[in-house]
C-alpha positions as CSV (number, residue, x, y, z in Angstrom):
1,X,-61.8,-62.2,2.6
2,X,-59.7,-60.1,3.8
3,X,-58.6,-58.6,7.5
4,X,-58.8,-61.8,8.5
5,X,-56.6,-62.9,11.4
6,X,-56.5,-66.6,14.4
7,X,-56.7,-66.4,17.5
8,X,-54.8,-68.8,20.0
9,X,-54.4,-69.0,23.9
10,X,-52.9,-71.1,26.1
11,X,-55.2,-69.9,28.8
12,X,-58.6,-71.6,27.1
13,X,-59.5,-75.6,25.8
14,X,-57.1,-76.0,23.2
15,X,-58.6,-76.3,19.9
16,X,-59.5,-79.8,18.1
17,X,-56.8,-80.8,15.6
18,X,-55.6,-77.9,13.0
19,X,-58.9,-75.8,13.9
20,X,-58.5,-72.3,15.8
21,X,-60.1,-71.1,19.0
22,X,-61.3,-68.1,17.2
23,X,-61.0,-66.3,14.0
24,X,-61.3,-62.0,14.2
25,X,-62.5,-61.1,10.3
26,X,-63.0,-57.4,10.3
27,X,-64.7,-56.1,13.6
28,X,-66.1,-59.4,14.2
29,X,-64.6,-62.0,16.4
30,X,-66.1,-65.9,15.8
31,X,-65.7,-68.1,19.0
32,X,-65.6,-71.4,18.3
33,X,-67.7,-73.8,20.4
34,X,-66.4,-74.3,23.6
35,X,-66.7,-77.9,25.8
36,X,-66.0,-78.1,29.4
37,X,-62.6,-79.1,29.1
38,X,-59.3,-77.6,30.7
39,X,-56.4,-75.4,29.3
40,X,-55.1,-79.3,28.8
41,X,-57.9,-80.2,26.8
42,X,-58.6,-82.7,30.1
43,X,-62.7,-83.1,30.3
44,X,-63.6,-81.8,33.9
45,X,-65.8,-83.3,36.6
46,X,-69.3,-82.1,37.7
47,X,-71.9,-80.6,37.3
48,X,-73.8,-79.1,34.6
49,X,-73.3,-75.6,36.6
50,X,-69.6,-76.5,36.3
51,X,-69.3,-77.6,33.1
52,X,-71.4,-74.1,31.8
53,X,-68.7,-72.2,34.3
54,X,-65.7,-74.2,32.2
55,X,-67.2,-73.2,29.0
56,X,-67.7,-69.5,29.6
57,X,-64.0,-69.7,31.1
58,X,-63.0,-71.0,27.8
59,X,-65.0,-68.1,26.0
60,X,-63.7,-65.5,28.3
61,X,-60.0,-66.5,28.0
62,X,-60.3,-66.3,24.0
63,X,-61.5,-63.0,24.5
64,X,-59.5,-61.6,26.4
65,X,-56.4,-62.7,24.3
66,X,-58.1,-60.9,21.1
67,X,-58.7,-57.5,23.1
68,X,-62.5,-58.1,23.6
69,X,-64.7,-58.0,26.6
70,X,-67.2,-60.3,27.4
71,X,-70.1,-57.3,27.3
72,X,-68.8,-57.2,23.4
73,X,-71.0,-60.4,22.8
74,X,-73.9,-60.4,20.4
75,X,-75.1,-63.9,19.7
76,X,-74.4,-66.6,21.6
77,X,-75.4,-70.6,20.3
78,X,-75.9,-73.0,23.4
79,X,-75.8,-76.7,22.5
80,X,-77.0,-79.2,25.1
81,X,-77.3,-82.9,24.6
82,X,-80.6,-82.6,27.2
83,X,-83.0,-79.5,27.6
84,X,-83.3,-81.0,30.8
85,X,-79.9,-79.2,31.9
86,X,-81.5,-75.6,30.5
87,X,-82.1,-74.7,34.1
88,X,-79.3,-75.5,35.7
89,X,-76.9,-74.5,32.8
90,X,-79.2,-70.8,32.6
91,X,-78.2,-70.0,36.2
92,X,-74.8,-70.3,35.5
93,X,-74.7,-68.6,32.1
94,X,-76.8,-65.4,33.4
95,X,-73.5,-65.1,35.5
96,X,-71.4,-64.3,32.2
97,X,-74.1,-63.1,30.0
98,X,-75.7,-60.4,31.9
99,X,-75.9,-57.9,29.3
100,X,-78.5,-60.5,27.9
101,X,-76.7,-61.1,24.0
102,X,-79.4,-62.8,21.3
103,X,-79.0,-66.3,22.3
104,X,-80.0,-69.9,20.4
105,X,-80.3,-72.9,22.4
106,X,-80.3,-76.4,20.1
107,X,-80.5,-79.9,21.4
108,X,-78.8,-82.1,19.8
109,X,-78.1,-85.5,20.2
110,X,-74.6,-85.9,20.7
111,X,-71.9,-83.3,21.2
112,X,-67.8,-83.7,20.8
113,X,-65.9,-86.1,23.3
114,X,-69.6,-87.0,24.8
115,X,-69.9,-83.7,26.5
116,X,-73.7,-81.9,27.9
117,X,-73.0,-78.5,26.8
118,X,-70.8,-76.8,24.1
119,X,-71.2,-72.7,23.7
120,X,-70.3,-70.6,20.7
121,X,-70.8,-66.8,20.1
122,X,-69.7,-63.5,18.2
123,X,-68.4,-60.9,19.6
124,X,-67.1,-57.5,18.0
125,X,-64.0,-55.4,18.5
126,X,-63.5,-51.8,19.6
127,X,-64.9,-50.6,16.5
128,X,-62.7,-47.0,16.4
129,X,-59.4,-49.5,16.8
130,X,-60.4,-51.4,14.4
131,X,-60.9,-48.8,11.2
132,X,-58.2,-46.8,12.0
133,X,-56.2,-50.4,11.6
134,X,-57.8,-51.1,8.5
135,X,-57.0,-47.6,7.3
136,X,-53.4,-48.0,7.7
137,X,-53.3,-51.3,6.2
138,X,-55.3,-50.0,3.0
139,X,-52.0,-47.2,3.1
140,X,-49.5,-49.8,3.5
141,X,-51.3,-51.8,0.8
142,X,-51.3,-54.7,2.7
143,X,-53.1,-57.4,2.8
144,X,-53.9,-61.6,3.2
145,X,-57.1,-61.9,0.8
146,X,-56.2,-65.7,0.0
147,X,-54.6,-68.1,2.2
148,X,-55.1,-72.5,3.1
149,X,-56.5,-72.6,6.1
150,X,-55.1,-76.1,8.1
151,X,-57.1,-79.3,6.8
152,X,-56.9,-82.9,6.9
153,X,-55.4,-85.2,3.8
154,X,-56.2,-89.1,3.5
155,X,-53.7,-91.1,2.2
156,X,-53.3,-94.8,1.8
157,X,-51.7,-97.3,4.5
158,X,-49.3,-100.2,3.6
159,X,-52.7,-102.4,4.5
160,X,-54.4,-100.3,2.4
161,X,-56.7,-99.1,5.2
162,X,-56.5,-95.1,5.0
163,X,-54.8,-92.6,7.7
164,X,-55.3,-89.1,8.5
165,X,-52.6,-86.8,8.5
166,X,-53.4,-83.2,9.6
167,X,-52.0,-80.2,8.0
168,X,-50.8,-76.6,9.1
169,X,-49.2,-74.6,6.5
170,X,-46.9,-76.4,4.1
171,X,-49.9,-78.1,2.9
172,X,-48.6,-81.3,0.1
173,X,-50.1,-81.9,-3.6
174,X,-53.6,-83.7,-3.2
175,X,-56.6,-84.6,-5.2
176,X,-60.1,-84.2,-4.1
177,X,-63.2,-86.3,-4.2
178,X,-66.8,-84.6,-5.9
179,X,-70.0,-86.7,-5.7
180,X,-73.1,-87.1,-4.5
181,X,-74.1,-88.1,-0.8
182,X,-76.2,-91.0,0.1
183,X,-77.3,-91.8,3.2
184,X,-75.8,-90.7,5.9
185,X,-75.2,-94.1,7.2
186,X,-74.1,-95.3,3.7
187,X,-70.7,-92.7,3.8
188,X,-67.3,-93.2,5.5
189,X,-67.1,-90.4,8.2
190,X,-64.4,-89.4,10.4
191,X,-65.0,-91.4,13.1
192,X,-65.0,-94.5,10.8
193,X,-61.3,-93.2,9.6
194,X,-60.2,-92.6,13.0
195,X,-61.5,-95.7,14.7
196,X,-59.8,-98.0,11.3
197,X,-64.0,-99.2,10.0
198,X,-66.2,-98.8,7.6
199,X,-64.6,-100.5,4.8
200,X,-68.3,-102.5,4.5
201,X,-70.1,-99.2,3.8
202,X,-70.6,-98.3,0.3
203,X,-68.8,-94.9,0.6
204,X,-65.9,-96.7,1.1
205,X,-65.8,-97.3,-2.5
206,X,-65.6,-93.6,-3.3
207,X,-62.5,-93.5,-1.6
208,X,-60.9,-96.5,-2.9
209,X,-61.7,-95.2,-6.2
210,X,-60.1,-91.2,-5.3
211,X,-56.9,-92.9,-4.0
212,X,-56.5,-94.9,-7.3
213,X,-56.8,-92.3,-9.0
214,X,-54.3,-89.8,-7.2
215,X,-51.0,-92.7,-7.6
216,X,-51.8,-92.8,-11.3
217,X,-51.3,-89.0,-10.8
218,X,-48.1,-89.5,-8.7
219,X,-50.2,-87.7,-6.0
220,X,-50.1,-89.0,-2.5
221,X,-52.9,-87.6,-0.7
222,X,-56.3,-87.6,-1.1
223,X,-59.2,-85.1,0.7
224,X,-63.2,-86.4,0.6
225,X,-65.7,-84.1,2.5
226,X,-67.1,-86.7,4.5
227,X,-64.0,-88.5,5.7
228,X,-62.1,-85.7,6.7
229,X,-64.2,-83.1,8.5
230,X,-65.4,-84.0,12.0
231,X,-69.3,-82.5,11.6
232,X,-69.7,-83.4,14.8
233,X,-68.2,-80.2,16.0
234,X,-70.1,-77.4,14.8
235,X,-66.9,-75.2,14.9
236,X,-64.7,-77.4,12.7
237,X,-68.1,-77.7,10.6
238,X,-68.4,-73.9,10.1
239,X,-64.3,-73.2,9.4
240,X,-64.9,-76.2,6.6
241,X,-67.6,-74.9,5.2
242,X,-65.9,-70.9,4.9
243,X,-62.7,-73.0,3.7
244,X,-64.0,-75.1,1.3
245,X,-63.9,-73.0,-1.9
246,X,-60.5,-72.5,-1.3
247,X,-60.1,-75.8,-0.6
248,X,-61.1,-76.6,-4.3
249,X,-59.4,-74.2,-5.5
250,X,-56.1,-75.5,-4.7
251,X,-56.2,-79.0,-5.1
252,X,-54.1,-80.3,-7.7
253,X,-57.0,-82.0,-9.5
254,X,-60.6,-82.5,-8.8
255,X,-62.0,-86.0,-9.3
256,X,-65.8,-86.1,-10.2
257,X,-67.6,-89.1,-9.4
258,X,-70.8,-90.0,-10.7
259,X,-72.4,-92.8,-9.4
260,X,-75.5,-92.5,-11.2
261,X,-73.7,-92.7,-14.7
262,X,-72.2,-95.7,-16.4
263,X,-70.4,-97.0,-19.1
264,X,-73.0,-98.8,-20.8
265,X,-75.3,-95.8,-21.0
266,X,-73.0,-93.1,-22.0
267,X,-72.0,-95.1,-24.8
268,X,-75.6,-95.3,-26.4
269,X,-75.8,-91.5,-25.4
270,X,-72.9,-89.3,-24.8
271,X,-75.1,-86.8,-23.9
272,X,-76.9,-88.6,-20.6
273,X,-73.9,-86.8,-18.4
274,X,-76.3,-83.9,-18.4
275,X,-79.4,-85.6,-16.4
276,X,-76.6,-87.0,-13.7
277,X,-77.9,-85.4,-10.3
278,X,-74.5,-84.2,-9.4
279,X,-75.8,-81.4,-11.5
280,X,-78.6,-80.7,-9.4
281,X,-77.0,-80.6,-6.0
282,X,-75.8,-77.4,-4.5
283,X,-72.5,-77.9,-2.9
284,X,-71.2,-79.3,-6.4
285,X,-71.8,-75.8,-8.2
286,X,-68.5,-74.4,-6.1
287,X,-66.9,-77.9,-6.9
288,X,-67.2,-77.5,-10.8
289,X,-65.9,-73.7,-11.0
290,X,-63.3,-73.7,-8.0
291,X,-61.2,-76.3,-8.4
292,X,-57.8,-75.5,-11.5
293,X,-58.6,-79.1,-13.2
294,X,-62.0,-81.5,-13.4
295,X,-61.9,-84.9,-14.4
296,X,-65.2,-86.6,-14.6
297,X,-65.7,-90.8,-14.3
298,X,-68.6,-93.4,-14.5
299,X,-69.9,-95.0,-11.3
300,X,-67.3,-97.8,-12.7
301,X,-64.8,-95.3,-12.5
302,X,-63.8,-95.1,-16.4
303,X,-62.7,-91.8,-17.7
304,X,-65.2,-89.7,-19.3
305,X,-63.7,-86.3,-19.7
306,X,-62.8,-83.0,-18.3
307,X,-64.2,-79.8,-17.3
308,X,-62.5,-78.6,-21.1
309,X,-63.6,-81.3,-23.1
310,X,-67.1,-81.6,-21.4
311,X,-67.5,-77.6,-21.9
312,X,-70.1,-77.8,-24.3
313,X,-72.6,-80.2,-22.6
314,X,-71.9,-78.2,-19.0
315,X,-72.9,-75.0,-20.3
316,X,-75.7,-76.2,-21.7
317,X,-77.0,-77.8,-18.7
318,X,-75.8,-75.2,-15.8
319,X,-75.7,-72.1,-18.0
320,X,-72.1,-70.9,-16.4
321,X,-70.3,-69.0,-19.1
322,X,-67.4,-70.5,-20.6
323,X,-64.9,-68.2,-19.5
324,X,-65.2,-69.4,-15.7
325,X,-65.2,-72.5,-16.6
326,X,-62.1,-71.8,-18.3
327,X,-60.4,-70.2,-15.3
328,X,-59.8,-67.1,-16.7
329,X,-58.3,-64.8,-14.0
330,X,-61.2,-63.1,-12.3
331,X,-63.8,-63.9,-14.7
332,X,-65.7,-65.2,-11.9
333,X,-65.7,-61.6,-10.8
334,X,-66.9,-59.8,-13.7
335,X,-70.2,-61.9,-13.7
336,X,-73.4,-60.2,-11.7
337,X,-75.2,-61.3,-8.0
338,X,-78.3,-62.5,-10.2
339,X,-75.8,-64.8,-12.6
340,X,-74.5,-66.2,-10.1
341,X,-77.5,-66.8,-8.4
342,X,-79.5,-68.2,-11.4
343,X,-76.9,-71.0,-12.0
344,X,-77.8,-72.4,-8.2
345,X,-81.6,-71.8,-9.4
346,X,-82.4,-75.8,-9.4
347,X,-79.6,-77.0,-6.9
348,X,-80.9,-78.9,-4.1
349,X,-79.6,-79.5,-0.5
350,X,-80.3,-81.3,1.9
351,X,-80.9,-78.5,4.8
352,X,-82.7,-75.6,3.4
353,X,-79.7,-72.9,4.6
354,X,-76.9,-75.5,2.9
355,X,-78.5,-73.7,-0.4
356,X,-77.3,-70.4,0.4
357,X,-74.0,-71.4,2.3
358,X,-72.9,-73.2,-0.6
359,X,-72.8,-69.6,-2.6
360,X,-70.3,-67.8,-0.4
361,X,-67.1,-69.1,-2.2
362,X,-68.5,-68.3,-5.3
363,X,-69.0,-64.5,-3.9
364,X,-65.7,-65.0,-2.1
365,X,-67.1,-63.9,1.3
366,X,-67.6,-66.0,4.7
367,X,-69.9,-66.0,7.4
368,X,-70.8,-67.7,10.6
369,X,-73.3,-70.9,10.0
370,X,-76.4,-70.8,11.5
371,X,-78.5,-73.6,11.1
372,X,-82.4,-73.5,12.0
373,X,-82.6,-69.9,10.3
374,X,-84.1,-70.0,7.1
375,X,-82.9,-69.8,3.4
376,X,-84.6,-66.6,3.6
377,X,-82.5,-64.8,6.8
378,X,-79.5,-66.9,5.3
379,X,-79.7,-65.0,2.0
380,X,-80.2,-61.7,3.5
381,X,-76.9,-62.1,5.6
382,X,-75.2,-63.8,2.2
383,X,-76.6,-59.9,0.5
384,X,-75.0,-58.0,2.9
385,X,-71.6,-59.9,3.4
386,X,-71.5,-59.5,-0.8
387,X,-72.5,-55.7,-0.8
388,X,-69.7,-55.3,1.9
389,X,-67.3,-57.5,-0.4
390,X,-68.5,-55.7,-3.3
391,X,-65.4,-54.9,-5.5
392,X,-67.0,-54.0,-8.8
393,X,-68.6,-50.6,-7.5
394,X,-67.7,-47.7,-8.5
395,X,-66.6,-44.3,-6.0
396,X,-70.0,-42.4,-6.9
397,X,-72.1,-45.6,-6.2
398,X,-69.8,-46.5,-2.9
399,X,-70.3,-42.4,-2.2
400,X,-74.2,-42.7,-2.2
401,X,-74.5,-46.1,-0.2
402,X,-71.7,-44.4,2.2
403,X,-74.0,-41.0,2.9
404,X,-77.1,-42.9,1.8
405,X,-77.5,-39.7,-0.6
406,X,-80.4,-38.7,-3.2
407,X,-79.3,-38.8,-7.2
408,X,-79.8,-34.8,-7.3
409,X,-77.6,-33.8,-4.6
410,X,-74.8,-36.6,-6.1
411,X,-75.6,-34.3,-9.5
412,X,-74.4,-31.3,-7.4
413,X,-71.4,-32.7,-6.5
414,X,-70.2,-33.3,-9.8
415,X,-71.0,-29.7,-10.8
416,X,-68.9,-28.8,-7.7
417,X,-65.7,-30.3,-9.5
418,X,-65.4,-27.3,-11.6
419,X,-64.6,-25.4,-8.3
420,X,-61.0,-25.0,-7.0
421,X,-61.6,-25.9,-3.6
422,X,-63.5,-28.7,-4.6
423,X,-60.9,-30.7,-6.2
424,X,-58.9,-31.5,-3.5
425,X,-61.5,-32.4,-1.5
426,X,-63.2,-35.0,-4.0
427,X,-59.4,-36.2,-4.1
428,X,-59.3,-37.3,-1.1
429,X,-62.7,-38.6,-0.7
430,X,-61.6,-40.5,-3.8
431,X,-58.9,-41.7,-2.0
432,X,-60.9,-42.4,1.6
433,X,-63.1,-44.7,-0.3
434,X,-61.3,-46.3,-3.4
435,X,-58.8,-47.7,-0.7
436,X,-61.2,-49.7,1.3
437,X,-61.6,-53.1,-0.6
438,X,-65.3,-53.1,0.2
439,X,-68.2,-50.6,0.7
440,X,-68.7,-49.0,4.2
441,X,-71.9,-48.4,5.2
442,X,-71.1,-47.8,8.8
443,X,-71.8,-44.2,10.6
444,X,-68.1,-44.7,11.9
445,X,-66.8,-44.7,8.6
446,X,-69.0,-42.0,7.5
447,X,-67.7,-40.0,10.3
448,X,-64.5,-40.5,9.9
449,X,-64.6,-40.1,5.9
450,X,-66.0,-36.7,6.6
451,X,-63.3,-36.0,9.5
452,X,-60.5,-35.9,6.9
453,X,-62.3,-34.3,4.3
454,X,-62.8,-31.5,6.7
455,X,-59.1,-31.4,8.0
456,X,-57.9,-31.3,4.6
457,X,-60.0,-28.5,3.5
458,X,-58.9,-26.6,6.7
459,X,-55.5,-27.2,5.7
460,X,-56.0,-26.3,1.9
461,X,-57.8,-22.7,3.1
462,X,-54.7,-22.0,5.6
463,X,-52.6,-22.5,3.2
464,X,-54.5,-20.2,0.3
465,X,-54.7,-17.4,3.5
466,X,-51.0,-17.5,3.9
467,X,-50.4,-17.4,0.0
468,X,-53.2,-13.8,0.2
469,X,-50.9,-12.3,2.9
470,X,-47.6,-12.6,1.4
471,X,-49.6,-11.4,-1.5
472,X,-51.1,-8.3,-0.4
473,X,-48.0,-7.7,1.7
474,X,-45.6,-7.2,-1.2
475,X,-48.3,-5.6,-3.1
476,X,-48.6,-2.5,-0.2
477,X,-44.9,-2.8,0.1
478,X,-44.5,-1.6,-3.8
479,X,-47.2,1.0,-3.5
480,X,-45.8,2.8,-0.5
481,X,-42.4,2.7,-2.0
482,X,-43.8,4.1,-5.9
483,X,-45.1,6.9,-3.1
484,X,-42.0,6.8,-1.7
485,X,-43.5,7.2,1.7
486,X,-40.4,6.2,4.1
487,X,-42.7,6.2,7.4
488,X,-45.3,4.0,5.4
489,X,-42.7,1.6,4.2
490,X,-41.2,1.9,7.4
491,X,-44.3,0.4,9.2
492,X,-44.8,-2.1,6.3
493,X,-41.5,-3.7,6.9
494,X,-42.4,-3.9,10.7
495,X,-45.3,-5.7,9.9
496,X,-44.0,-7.9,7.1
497,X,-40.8,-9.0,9.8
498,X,-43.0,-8.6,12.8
499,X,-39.5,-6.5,14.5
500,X,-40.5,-5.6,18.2
């Protein structure tokens, strides 16, 4: 996506390892969720009326560092460990929040670094600034459409326990971990990392099994989903999530694990890869396509194939055509919503939104994660992030979802072309909307689409009334001469010269 910029202050809780305090994509700006901790990251003291006051400081501080006022905020998420605090932290909220912004308040049961309260929100920007911005940067042709955000990377100790290290910009070679979830007490999480357990859990196998791999690779680090994201923090949860596409994508090689397959039977039928489950979960459709090589292995970790070699038995169970899973430069791109869509047709997930955030790699858009809406609202947000995104439309079809327009007055304005005057103005319509790298459907942009169209047209008619008065000014000039009327060339000259 592009437009997409971080946001960092040193006058708000700093953020939680190579996470941001707020990301500003477009004229949205996405707040991270905020504990009651200092500019030090230091917990404070107090109560829950303090610890709501910290947060909102927090909030208000990130603000204010990307330009935005606290009034700009449209949905706020509240997360308290006990909705026995909801009075105590409201009085102290309605203090911040007075313009009353659609709000969510979730219990949970425990939040990051054992805190009561932890808030979150959207905001958006001066919208005027923000166009005429994206205006210039479509003129300057600039723009950041792909980058690696910061992650974690596993690799092994000397005592073969593993270690985190975290990761800015100049991000190593490393391979990455697909599978299939147990339960959630069965995986190694971060906490177990962190805290140097949960070598007696049968995850840890997984990534015994990824490391392995990766040194026979001559690669040094490793990334697995559910070791290296803290999903305790809904923030770092929700930056994963609209990261992990790209995070496939530019792994070195993607290791596909399935645990449900063994030697034994794929040897009796080479063909039993296709009823393995991985191929019915949802967050492994992105993990297929994404990442630039698959390898697949048995549950005891013996080579089966690759994403090439395997090609005929994965398009005939997903129905993905073979030139994405070939990797052929945007063929991703060329493919419609509804193909897209059918291939996550029998995916399951676990949480009933996880089916539709697991698509928006795939569409190459992101969005803010909110759990406890629906599949359904979650799709209709995932529609209109991919109409915005929308790259394959062309200038008539942007033209009528700009204006919102009936098919017999976009008929007119193709007979219009054959006018002079019309020409330049379609131009730079043409120009208006083919350099936006998505539709705009917003009255500012219609108003400003139409505010250049109309300046240029102004200019174009000066211009054509200055080219008619030189015109019929020479043209009296030679008839009063032919005449040769001195007094009426005489005047004529005045006039042409404007002599006092």
């Amino acid at each position: 996506m592009s437009d997409i910029k971080k946001v960092h202050t040193a006058n708000a809780c700093p953020p939680a390892g190579p996470y941001t305090q707020a990301i500003v994509a477009g004229p949205n700006v996405f707040v991270s969720g905020q504990i009651p901790a200092d500019t030090k990251g230091n917990l404070i003291e107090g109560s829950i009326a303090d610890k709501t006051k910290m947060c909102c400081e927090n909030i208000k501080g990130i603000l204010t560092e990307a330009g935005v006022a606290m009034d700009r905020i449209v949905k706020v998420n509240v997360f308290l460990d006990d909705m026995a605090n909801f009075a105590e932290m409201n009085g102290m909220y309605e203090q911040y929040f007075s313009h009353k912004p659609a709000r969510s308040c979730v219990a949970v049961k425990q939040l990051p670094k054992g805190v009561p309260v932890e808030i979150e929100c959207i905001a958006y920007t001066d919208l005027i600034t923000h166009y005429l911005s994206r205006f210039s940067i479509n003129v300057l042709k600039l723009s950041t459409q792909s980058f690696l955000c910061a992650m974690r990377l596993l690799h092994v100790d000397t005592d073969g326990s593993f270690n985190l290290t975290e990761f800015s910009f100049e991000i190593p070679p490393y391979a990455i971990l697909s599978h299939t979830w147990g339960e959630d007490h069965e995986e190694v999480n971060y906490r177990d990392i962190v805290e140097k357990k949960g070598a007696t859990k049968p995850g840890y196998a997984k990534l015994q099994f990824c490391a392995r791999q990766a040194v026979r690779n001559h690669i040094r680090y490793i990334w697995v989903d559910t070791a290296c994201i803290d999903k305790s923090s809904s923030a770092e949860l929700s930056e994963a999530i609209n990261s992990m596409y790209r995070w496939y994508q530019c792994a070195a090689v993607c290791y596909v694990y399935l645990s449900d397959v063994t030697h034994k039977v794929m040897q009796a039928d080479a063909r039993i890869i296709q009823s393995s489950r991985w191929f019915r979960r949802g967050w492994t459709l992105q993990e297929l396509i994404a990442p630039k090589s698959v390898q697949f292995f048995t549950a005891e970790e013996i080579y089966i194939g690759d994403r090439a070699s395997l090609q005929h038995d994965i398009v005939e169970v997903t129905g993905i055509p073979e030139a994405v899973l070939q990797g052929r430069l945007d063929a991703i791109k060329h493919c419609t919503t509804h193909q897209v869509l059918s291939w996550a047709k029998r995916r399951q997930t676990k949480r009933e939104e996880d089916a539709v955030y697991c698509l928006m790699g795939l569409f190459d858009v992101n969005m803010p994660l909110l759990y406890g809406e629906g599949r359904t609202r979650a799709l209709r947000r995932l529609f209109i992030e991919i109409e915005q995104n929308n790259r394959h439309a062309t200038v008539i079809e942007t033209y009528k979802t700009l204006v919102q327009t009936p098919d017999y007055i976009i008929q007119d304005v193709y007979a219009t072309l054959s006018s002079p005057i019309a020409i330049p103005l379609f131009m730079i319509m043409f120009y208006t909307i083919a350099s936006t790298s998505y539709k705009v459907v917003t009255i500012i942009d219609t108003a400003y689409s139409i505010l250049v169209c109309l300046l240029i047209l102004m200019i174009f008619l000066l211009m054509c009334l200055l080219i008619l008065m030189i015109f019929l000014r020479g043209v009296f000039i030679i008839q009063s001469l032919k005449f040769g009327t001195t007094a009426t060339t005489a005047v004529i000259l005045l006039l042409l010269f404007q002599i006092d």
